[in-house]
C-alpha beads as a LAMMPS data file, in Angstrom:
LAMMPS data file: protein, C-alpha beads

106 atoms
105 bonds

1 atom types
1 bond types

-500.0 500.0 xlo xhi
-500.0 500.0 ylo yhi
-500.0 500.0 zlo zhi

Masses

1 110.0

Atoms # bond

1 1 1 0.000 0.000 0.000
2 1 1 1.399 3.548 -1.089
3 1 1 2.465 5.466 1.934
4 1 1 0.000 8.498 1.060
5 1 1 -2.817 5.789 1.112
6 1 1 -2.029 4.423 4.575
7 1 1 -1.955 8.186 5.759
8 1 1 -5.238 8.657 4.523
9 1 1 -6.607 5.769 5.881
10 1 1 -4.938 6.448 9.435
11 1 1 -6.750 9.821 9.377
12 1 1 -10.282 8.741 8.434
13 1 1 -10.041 5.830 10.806
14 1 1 -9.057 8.412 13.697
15 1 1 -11.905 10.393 12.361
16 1 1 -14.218 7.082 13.066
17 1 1 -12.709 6.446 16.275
18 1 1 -13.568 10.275 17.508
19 1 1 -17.111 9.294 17.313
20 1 1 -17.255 7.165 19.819
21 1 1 -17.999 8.395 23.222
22 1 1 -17.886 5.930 26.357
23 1 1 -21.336 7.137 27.336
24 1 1 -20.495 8.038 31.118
25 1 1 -17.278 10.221 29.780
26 1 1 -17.798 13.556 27.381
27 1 1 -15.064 13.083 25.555
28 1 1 -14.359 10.624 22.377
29 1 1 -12.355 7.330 23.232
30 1 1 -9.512 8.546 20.616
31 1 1 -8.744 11.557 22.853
32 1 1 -9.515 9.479 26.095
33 1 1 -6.650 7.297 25.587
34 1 1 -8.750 4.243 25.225
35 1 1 -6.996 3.102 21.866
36 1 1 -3.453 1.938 22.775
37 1 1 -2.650 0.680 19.044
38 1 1 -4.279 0.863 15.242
39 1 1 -2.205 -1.807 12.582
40 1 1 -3.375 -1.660 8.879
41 1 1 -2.233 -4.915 7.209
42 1 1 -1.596 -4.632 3.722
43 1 1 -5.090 -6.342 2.934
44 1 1 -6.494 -3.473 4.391
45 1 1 -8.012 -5.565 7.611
46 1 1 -7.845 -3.357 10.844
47 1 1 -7.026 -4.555 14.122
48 1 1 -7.280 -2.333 17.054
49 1 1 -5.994 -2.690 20.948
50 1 1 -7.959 -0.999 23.441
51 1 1 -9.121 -0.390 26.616
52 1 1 -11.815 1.191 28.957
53 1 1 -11.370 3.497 31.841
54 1 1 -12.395 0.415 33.987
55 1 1 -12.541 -3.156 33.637
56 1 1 -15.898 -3.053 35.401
57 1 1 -17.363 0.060 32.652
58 1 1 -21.172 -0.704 32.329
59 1 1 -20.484 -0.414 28.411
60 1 1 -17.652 -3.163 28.256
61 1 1 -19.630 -5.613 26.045
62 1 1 -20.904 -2.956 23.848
63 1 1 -17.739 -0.776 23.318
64 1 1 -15.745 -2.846 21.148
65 1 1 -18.728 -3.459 18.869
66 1 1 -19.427 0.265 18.825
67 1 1 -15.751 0.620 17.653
68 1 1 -15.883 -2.262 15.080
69 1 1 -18.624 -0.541 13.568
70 1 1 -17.413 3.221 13.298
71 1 1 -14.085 2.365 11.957
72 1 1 -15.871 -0.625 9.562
73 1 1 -17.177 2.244 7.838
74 1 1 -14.129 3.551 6.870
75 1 1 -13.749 3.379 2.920
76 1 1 -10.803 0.883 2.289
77 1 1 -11.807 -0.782 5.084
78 1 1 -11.674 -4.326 4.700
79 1 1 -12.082 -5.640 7.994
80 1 1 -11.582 -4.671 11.396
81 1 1 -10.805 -6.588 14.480
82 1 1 -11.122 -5.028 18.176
83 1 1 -8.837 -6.677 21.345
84 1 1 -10.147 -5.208 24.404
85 1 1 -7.091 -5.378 26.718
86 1 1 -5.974 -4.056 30.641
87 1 1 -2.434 -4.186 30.442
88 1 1 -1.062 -1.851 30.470
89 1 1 -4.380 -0.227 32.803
90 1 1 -5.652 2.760 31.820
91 1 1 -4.855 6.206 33.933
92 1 1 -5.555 9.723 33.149
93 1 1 -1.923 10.213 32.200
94 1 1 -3.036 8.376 28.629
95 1 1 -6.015 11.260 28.023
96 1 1 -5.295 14.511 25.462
97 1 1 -5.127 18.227 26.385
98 1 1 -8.262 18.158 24.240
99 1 1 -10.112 15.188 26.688
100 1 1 -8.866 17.037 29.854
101 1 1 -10.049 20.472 28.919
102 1 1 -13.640 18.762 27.996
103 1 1 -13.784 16.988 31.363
104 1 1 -12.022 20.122 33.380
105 1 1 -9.092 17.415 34.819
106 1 1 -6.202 20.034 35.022

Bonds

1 1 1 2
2 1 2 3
3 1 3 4
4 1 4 5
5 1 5 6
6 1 6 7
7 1 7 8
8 1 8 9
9 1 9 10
10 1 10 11
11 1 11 12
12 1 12 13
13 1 13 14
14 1 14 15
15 1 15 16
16 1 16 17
17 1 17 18
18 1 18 19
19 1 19 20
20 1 20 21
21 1 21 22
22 1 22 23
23 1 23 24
24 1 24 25
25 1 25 26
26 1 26 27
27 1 27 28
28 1 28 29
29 1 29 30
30 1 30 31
31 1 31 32
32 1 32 33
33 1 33 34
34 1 34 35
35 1 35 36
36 1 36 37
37 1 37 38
38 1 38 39
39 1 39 40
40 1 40 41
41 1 41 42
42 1 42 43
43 1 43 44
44 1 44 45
45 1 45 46
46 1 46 47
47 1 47 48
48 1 48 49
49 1 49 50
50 1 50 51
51 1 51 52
52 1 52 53
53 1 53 54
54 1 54 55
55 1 55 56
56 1 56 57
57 1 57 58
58 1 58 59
59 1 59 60
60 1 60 61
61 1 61 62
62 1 62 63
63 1 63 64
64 1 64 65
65 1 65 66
66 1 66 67
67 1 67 68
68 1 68 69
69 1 69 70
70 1 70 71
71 1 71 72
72 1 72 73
73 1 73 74
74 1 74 75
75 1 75 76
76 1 76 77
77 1 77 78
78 1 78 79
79 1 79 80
80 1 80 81
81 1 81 82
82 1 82 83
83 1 83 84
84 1 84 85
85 1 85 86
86 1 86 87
87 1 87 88
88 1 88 89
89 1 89 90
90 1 90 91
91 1 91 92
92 1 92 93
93 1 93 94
94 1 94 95
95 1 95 96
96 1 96 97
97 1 97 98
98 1 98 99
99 1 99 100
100 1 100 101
101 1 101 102
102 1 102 103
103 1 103 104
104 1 104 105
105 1 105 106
């Protein structure tokens, strides 16, 4: 795959991932920190490590489906796979200037 085309596909799949919102939490799960890694294979097929803000989050069984389905829309696209993983835990280190200023967490 051309290095311009992974770039654009890195930047709409961001774009799909800053649409979900953990429903307890204003802020997308992009700039939460919940996404600890993206890989594009060359066949196009998307897998994606992340987390929640709490192994115990009321949306834990939903989330991953929710993300599956935002970045699935993603033209190029060819699959996407979603590992929900605690290691390393999340912390509020992980969350963007962008998250903090929505949630007031200075």
């Amino acid at each position: 795959m051309p290095p311009e085309e992974i770039d654009r596909l890195t930047d709409d799949i961001v774009a799909a991932l800053k649409t979900v919102y953990d429903p307890e939490i204003p802020a997308d799960i992009y700039e939460l920190g919940l996404i600890y890694r993206v890989d594009i294979a060359d066949d196009r097929h998307v897998t994606i490590d992340m987390t929640l803000t709490a192994p115990g989050c009321p949306v834990a069984g939903e989330m991953p489906g929710w993300v599956e389905n935002a970045v699935g829309t993603v033209q190029g696209v060819s699959a996407v796979t979603v590992n929900m993983t605690f290691d390393p835990p999340w912390d509020q280190s992980r969350m963007s200037d962008e998250a903090r200023v929505a949630l007031d967490m200075w």
